[in-house]
C-alpha positions in Angstrom: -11.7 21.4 -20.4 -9.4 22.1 -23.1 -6.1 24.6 -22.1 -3.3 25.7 -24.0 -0.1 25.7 -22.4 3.0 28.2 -23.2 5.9 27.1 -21.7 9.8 28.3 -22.2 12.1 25.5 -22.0 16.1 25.3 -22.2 17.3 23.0 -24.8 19.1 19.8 -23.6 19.1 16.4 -23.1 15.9 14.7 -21.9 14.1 18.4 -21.0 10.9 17.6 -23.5 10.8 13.9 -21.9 10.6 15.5 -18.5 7.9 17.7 -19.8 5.8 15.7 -21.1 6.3 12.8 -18.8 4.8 14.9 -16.0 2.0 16.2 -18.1 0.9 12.6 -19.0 1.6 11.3 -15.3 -0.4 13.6 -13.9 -3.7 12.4 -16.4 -3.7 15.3 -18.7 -4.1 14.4 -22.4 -1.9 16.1 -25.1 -3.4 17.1 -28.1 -1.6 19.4 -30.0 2.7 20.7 -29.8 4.4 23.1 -31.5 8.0 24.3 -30.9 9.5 27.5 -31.8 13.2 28.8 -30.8 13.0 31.6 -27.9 13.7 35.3 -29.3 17.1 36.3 -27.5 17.6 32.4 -25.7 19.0 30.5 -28.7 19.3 28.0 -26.1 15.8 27.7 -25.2 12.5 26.9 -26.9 9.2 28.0 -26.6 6.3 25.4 -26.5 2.8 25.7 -27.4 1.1 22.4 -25.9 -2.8 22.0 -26.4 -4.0 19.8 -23.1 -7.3 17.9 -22.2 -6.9 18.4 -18.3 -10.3 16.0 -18.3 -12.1 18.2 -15.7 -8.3 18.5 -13.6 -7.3 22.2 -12.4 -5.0 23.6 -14.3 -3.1 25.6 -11.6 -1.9 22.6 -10.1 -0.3 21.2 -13.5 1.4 24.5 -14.2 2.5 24.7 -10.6 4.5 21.2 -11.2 5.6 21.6 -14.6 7.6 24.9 -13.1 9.5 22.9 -11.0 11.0 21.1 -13.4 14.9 21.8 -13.8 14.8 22.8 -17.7 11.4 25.0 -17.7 12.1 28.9 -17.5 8.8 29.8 -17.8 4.9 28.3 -17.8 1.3 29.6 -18.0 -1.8 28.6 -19.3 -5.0 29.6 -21.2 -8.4 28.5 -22.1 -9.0 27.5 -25.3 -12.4 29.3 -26.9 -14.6 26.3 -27.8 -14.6 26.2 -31.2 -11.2 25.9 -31.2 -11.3 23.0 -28.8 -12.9 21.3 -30.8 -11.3 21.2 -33.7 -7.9 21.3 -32.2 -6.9 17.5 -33.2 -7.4 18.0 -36.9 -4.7 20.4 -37.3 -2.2 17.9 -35.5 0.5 16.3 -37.8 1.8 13.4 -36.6 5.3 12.5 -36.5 5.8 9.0 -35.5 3.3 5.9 -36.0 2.3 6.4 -32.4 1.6 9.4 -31.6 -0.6 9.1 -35.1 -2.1 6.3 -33.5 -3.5 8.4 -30.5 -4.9 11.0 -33.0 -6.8 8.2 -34.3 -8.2 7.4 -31.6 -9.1 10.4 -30.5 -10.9 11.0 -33.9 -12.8 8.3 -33.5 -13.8 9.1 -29.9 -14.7 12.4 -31.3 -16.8 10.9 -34.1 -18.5 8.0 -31.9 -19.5 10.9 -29.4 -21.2 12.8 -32.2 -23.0 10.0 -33.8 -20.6 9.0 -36.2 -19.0 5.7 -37.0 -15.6 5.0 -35.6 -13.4 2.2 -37.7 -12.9 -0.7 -35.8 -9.7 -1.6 -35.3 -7.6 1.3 -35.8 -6.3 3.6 -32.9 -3.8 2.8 -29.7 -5.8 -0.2 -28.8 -6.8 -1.4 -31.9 
């Protein structure tokens, strides 16, 4: 199951880490982040985090990620279906290893449907 996640975060030193630290700890995939300042907080952010809880409840990974020191506010949504779906195509890497997971979840995508994944290329590969 696919969620997306809106969380309100203040803006210092290590608070992202933290975040996603415990949402990778706790075996939930990331698939998609986006960052936007908070209206009247110019010291906080607010995060839009696509998830693949892999059949985990969702309550209980809000539930921690609100007891983290930085967050000011968490809840989550279902993704509709179609949008699950395609949610890792409109992701734009950053860094060569976060690209790398995209790639690999591409080809897990495309070797699920039939296609033909390319060997060699992804985290592992």
């Amino acid at each position: 199951m696919n969620i997306k996640l809106r969380i309100t975060l203040r803006e210092c030193e290590g608070a992202l880490i933290r975040l996603l630290g415990t949402i990778e700890r706790r075996g939930h995939a990331l698939v998609n982040l986006s960052s936007r300042p908070a209206g009247g907080q110019s010291a906080a952010r607010n995060l839009s985090l696509d998830v693949d809880c892999g059949g985990r409840n969702p309550d209980i990974l809000v539930r921690q990620i609100r007891r983290l020191y930085d967050v000011v506010e968490a809840a989550w949504y279902q993704l509709p279906e179609y949008q699950a779906a395609d949610a890792h195509l409109s992701y734009e890497a950053t860094s060569p290893a976060m690209y790398g997971m995209v790639v690999h979840r591409r080809e897990n995508n495309a070797a699920a449907e039939g296609g033909q994944a390319r060997p060699g290329v992804g985290v592992n590969g």
